[in-house]
N, C-alpha and C positions, 0 to 999 in steps of 0.2 A: 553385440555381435553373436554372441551365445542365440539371442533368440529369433537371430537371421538365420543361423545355421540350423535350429530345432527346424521353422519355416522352407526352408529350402528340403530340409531329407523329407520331411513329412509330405510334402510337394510332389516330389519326383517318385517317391514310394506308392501315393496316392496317384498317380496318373503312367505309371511305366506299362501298363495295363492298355493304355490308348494313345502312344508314342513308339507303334516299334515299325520296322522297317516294312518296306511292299513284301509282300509272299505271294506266292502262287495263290489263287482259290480258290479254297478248300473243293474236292470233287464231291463230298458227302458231308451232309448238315447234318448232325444229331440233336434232336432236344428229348432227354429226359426227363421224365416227372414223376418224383418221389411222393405217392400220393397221400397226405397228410404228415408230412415230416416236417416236425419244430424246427426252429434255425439256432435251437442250442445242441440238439441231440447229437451233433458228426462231430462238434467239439469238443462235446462231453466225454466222449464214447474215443476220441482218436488215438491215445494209447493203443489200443486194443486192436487198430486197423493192420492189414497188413496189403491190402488188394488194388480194387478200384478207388474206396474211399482216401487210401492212404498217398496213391496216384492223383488223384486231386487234389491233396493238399498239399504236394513235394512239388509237381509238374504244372498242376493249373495256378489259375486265378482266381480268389478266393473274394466275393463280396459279403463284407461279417454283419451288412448294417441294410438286409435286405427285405423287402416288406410288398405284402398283398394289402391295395391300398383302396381297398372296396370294403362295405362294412358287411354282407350277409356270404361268411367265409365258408362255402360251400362247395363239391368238388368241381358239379357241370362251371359254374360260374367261373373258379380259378383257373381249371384247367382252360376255356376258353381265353380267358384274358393271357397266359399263358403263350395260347397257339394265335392270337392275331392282335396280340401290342392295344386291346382295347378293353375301357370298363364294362363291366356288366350292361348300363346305363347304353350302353355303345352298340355293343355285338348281340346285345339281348336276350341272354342265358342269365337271367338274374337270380334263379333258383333251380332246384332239379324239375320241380313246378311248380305254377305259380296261377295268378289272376289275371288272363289276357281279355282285351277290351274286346267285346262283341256288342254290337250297337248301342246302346246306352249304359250297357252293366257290364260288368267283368264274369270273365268265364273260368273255370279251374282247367287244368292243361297240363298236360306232360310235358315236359321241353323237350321230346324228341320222338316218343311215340308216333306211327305214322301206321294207319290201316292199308295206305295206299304198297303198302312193301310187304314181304315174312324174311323170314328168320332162311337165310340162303338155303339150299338144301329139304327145307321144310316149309312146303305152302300150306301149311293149316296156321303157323305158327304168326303173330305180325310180329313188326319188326318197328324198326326207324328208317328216320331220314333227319339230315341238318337241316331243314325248308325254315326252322325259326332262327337259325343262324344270321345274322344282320349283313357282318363284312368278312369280306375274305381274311385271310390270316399265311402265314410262314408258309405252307403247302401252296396257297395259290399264289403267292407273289413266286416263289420257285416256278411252275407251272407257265405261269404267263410269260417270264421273260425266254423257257426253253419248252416247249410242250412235249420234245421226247424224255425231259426228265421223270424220272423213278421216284414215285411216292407211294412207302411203305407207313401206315402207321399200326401198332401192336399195343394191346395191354391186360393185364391179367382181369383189372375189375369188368363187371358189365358194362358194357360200350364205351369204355373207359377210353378205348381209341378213334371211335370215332368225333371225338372232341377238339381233334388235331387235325382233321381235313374235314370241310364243308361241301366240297363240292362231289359229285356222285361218280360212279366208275373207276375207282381206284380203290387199293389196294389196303383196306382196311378192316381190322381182323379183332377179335376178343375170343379171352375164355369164359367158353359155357360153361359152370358147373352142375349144371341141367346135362348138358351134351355128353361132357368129359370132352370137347374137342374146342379148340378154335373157330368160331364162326362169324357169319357177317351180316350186312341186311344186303337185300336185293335193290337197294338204293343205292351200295355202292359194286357188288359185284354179283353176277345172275351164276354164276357157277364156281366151284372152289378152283386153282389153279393146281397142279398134280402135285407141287411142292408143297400144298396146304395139306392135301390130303393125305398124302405120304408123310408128314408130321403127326398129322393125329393117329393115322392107326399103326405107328412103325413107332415112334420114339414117343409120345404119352403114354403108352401101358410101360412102359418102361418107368416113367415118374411113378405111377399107381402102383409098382411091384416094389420100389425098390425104398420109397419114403412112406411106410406104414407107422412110424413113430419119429416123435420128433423129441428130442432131447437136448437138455440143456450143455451146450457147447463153450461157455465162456470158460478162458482158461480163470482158475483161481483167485490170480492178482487183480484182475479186474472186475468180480464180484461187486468188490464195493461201490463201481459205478453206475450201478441199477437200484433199484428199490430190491428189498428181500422178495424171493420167491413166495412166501407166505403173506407177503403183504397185505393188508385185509382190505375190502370192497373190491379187490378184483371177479370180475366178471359175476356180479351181485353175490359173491362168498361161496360160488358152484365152485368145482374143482379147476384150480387154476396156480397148480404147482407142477413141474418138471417130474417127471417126463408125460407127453402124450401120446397114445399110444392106439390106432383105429382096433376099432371094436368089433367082436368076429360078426356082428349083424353087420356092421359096414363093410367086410370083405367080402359077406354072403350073398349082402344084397347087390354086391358090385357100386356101392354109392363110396369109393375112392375117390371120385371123379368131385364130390364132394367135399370130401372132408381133407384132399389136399390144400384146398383154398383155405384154411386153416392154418396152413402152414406157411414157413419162408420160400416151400420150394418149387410154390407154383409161380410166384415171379424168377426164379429161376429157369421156367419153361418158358416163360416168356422171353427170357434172353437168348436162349439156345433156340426159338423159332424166331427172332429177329436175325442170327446169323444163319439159319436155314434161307430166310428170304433175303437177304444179303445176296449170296451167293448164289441163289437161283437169280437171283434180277440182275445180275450182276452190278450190284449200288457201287457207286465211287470208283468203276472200273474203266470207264467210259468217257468221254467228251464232254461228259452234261455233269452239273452240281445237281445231285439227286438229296434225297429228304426223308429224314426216320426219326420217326417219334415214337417213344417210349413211354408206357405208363405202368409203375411197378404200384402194387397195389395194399399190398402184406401188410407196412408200416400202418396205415387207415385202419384196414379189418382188424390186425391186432390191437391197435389204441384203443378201438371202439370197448372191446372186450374187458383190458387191462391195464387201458391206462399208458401216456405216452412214455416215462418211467421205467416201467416195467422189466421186471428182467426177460419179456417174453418179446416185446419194442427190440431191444437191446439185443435178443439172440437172431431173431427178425433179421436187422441190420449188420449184424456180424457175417451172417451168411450171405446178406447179400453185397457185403463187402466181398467176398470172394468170387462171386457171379459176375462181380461191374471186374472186378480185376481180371477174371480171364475173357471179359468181352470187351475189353481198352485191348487187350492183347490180340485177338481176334481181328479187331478194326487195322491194328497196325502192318499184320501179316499180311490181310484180304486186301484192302486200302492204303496202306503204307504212313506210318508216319509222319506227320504234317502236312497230309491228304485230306484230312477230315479235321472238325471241329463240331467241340463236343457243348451245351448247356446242358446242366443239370441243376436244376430247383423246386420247389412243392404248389400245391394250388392252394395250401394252407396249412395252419401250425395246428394246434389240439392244447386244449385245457388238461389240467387233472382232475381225475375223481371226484369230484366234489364232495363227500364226504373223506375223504383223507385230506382235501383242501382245507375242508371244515375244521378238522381233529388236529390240525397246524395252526389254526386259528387264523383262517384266510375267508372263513366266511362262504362256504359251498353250501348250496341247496337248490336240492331236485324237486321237481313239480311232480307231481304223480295225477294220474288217467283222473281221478273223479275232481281232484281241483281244479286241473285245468277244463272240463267237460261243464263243469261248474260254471268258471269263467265266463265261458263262451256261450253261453246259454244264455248268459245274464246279457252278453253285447248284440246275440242275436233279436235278445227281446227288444234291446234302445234301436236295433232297427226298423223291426213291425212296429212301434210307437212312435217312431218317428220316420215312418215311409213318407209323409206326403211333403217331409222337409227337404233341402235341396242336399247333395251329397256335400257339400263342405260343413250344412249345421248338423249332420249324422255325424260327420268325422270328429267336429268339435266334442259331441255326446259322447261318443266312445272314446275323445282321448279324455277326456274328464274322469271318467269312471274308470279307465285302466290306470288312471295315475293315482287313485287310491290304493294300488297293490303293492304291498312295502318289497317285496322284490322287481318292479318295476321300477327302474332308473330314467327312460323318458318313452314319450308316444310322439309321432312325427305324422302330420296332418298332411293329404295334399296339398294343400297350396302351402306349406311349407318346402313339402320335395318337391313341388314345380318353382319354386321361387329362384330364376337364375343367378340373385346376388348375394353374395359370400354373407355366411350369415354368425361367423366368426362361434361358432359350436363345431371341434372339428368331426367330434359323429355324426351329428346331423349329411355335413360333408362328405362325409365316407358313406353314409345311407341314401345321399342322391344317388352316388355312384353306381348304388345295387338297386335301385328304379328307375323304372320307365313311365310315365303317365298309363301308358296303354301294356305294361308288365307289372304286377305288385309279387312280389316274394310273399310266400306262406308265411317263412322264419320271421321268428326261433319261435312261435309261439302256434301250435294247432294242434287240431285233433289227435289224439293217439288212435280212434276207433274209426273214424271217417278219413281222417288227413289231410282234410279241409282246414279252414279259417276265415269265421266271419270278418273277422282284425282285415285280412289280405283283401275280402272282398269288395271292403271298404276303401279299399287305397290308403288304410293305414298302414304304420312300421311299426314294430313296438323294440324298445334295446331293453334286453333284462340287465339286472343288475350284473355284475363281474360277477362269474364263478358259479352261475345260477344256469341251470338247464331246464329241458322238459326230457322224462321219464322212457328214451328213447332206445337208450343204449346205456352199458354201465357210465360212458362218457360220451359227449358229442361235443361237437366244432360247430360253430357257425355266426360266433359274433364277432365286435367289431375292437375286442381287447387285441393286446399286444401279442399272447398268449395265440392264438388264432389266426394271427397277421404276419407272426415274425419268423419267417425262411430261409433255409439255404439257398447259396446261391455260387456255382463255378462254373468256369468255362474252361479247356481244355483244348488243344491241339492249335492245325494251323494257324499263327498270325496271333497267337497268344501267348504273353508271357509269366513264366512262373511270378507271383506275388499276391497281393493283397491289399486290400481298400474298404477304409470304414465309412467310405463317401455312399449316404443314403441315394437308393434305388428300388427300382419298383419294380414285381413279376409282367407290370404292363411294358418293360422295356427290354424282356428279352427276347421277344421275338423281332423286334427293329435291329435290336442289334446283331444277332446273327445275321439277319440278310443282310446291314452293314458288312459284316464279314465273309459272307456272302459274295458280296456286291450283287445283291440282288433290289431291283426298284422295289419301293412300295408303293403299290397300286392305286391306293385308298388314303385317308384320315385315318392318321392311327393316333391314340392317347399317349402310348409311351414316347422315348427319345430309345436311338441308339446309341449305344455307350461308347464304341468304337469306330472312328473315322481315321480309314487311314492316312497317312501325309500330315500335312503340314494342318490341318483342320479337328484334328484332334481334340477334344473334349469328355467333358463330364457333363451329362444333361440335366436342366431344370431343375435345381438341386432348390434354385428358391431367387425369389427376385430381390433380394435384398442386397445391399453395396458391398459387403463381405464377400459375398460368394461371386457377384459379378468380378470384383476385381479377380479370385479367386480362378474363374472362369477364363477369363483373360490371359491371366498367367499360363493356364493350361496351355493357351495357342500359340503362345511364348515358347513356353517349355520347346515346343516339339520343333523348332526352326534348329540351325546351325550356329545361329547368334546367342542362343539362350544364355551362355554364361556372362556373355557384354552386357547382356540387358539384364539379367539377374542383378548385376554391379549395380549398373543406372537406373534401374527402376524398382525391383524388388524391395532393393534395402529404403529408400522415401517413403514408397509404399505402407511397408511396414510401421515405419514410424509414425507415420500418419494416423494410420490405423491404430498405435496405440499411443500416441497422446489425445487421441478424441475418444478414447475408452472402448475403442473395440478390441479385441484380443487379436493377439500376435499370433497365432499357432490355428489350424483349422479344424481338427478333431471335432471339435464340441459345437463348432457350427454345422456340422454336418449331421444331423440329426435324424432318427426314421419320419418319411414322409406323413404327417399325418392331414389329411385333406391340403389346402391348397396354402397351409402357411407349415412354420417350424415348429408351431405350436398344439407338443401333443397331449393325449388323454392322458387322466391324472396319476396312472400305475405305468411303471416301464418293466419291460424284459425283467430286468434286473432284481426289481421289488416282487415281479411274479414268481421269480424262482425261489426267492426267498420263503416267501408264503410257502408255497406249496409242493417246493419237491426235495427231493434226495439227491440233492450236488454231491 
């Protein structure tokens, strides 16, 4: 009886998230994207909340078991699967650039450079265009069902927004720090609209005058949840201790415009011209379910630097605990209250240091420019030696000789990632996901001096060892550990309930599930599931096809009827038994696992063990 009643709370606790009553629909979709934020750092750090973040953990719905389920964990790539519910493999952003097919050979490529555009404002300048974007995504499925809805997307990195609508003539905006302003391509708008323009030269010199040092802000008690300010290997051992403070050549030269992107307080501006366009567009005011995407950028640029750790991470997010807290409060006032609904999640997590990874005894090591130049020189030659062979006996030559590199953990051949049937390696799985026959990703392995890769142009993959980088940044992201993969993940506002669930999910399912919440169609094939059905249809998606979770599933559809406690009596409790005299466990937790490729079966380090190694809990 005890471990009916464990089964049943854990049930209802687990699915009251996709069991709650009809609500109006929502007038305004939010999705935010925290760009490179680990899916430990808002728990580690929530003492200390007092704002937005603290708002979502009291008010929202909290997914603690949430994962990027693609292996070359990169931002274009996340943030697409992100904005249209689809893998790499799918929407075909599989890197920021990559090796795209041009008649019989692969060509290097920007994934979004476009000559055909400039930089708004400035026709000397090019720009972009989404033209390699594969399917539409959140922005158009809104779009097609009302064509007078409002679609704003904003973000602090370079074209960081344009990532969240594909289609052109709307409303999509980034910060230059070239410009010092918000700008766009003429792909999506030929001239600023006056509430653009009235932001940048009326309220950005204001950021510029008033945030010339940035200072350490944690209060005291919660020191000890960062790494020390001194920490060593941050930002290759240059100065990267409290306080920072712009330097009279950067006030002289007017390069603020600059050296705020350094700080937390340019995703700050980005909040404050998301409610500047809020209220000029009038979003959420209206008849129509209008669409705002967010990309905060700060947590990325600082990791890069310092590490995700960091007491510099952690001041980072402090602050912008206060920015999300008075723009939840903003939405409520403008939009009202269970008007809106809100996603908030990453396009990818962040390794540590690898040298303090190291010095923990986790086994960190960086590539530096002449080893890897080395490398490549050496795969370039097994090419001209072997040109007159056909491209799969080059691939096999080059995975042979990459596999002699002891930080090399495997090489991944074309007709291995063209091969449609499960190949029970779940990396290999997760690295179909980041190629395309006719796309190969650079990563994690190329040029520091060119930026190329022979590796890529070959239609090989290569996965380094855990922990192991190339000599890019003090730290970089981009493989297929847990470390990389493993995210936050809430939802807020209309048609959502306070709680939490450690039933495994995917960044490819939040965009299904807000037009679930929505109710908006989807257009297209999309990879993800929605999480949320309202009514009596209610479920948890694709968690895995095995008989545990089916029944498990079941029960969900159960749960949400008016009968559920009849049938809990008559069915639950046999169920269960069942379930545990043929030795499957009575309790769901531990079946619910993060997704790792297309079974439960993941790669050999978890969350758990990484922390361990390598950071300052």
């Amino acid at each position: 009886m005890k471990k009916f009643a464990a089964l049943l709370i854990t049930i209802t606790a687990m699915l009251s998230f996709t069991t709650q009553q009809k609500t109006t629909k929502p007038k305004l979709v939010v999705l935010i994207a925290i760009d490179g934020l680990r899916g430990d750092l808002l728990n580690k750090y929530r003492p200390a909340f007092t704002g937005g973040f603290k708002r979502l953990f009291d008010e929202g719905y909290q997914f603690t078991n949430a994962w990027v389920d693609h292996a070359v964990t990169v931002s274009h790539a996340g943030h697409e699967t992100l904005a249209t519910g689809n893998y790499p493999k799918d929407h075909g952003i599989v890197d920021a650039a990559f090796y795209e097919q041009s008649g019989d050979s692969l060509r290097f490529t920007d994934a979004f450079a476009d000559s055909d555009y400039t930089l708004t404002g400035y026709p000397d300048i090019k720009s972009i265009s989404c033209k390699k974007v594969l399917t539409p995504g959140l922005a158009e499925w809104i779009k097609q069902k009302d064509a007078s809805a409002k679609v704003l997307c904003v973000g602090t990195g370079n074209i960081s927004s344009a990532l969240y609508c594909s289609h052109p003539n709307e409303n999509v905006f980034w910060y230059s720090d070239d410009k010092g302003k918000y700008v766009s391509s003429t792909y999506f708008v030929k001239e600023y609209p006056a509430w653009v323009t009235k932001f940048n030269d009326e309220v950005l010199p204001q950021y510029f005058a008033k945030y010339q040092r940035w200072d350490n802000v944690i209060p005291p008690g919660f020191l000890h949840l960062a790494n020390e300010d001194s920490a060593a290997f941050e930002s290759y051992g240059e100065h990267h201790t409290f306080p920072y403070v712009a330097s009279e050549r950067v006030k002289k030269n007017n390069l603020m415009r600059q050296w705020i992107r350094n700080t937390p307080y340019c995703d700050d501006a980005t909040l404050s011209f998301a409610k500047q366009g809020i209220a000029s567009l009038a979003m959420g005011q209206t008849g129509t379910t209008d669409y705002l995407s967010i990309v905060l950028s700060q947590v990325d640029n600082t990791a890069h630097g310092f590490g995700p750790s960091s007491l510099e991470v952690f001041n980072t997010l402090f602050e912008m605990d206060r920015s999300l807290g008075d723009f939840f409060s903003y939405l409520d006032e403008k939009v009202g209250k269970g008007n809106y609904v809100v996603a908030l999640s990453a396009d990818h997590g962040f390794p540590e240091i690898p040298e303090q990874t190291a010095a923990k005894g986790g086994g960190g090591k960086r590539l530096g420019e002449d080893q890897i130049e080395n490398i490549l020189n050496t795969i370039t030659a097994i090419e001209k030696d072997y040109a007159r062979e056909s491209r799969d006996v080059i691939a096999d030559k080059i995975k042979t000789k990459l596999k002699t590199y002891d930080f090399i953990a495997d090489v991944y051949t074309p007709a291995q990632l063209n091969d449609t049937k499960a190949s029970g390696d779940p990396y290999l799985e997760l690295t179909k996901k980041s190629y395309r026959k006719d796309r190969v990703p650079r990563l994690p392995f190329f040029s520091l001096k060119s930026f190329e890769s022979p590796i890529g142009k070959a239609g090989v993959m290569v996965r380094l060892k855990q922990n192991t980088m190339i000599d890019l940044d003090a730290v970089i992201h981009g493989s297929p550990y847990d470390y990389d993969r493993f995210v936050p993940l809430f939802f807020l506002g209309g048609g959502v309930a306070k709680g939490s669930s450690g039933a495994a999910i995917k960044t490819v399912d939040v965009a299904p599930t807000l037009a679930k919440l929505a109710e908006v169609k989807i257009i297209n094939k999309v990879d993800g599931k929605g999480v949320v059905l309202k009514g009596t249809d209610a479920y948890l998606p694709n968690l895995s096809n095995s008989k545990k979770l089916t029944v498990i599933n079941m029960i969900s559809i159960i749960q949400s009827s008016r009968l559920f406690l009849l049938i809990s009596s008559l069915v639950i409790m046999p169920i269960t038994t069942v379930m545990h005299k043929s030795g499957m466990p009575a309790t769901t937790p531990n079946m619910l696992q993060p997704p790792c490729a297309e079974s439960l079966t993941r790669p050999s380090i978890s969350i758990t063990a990484t922390i361990k190694q390598g950071e300052n809990m």
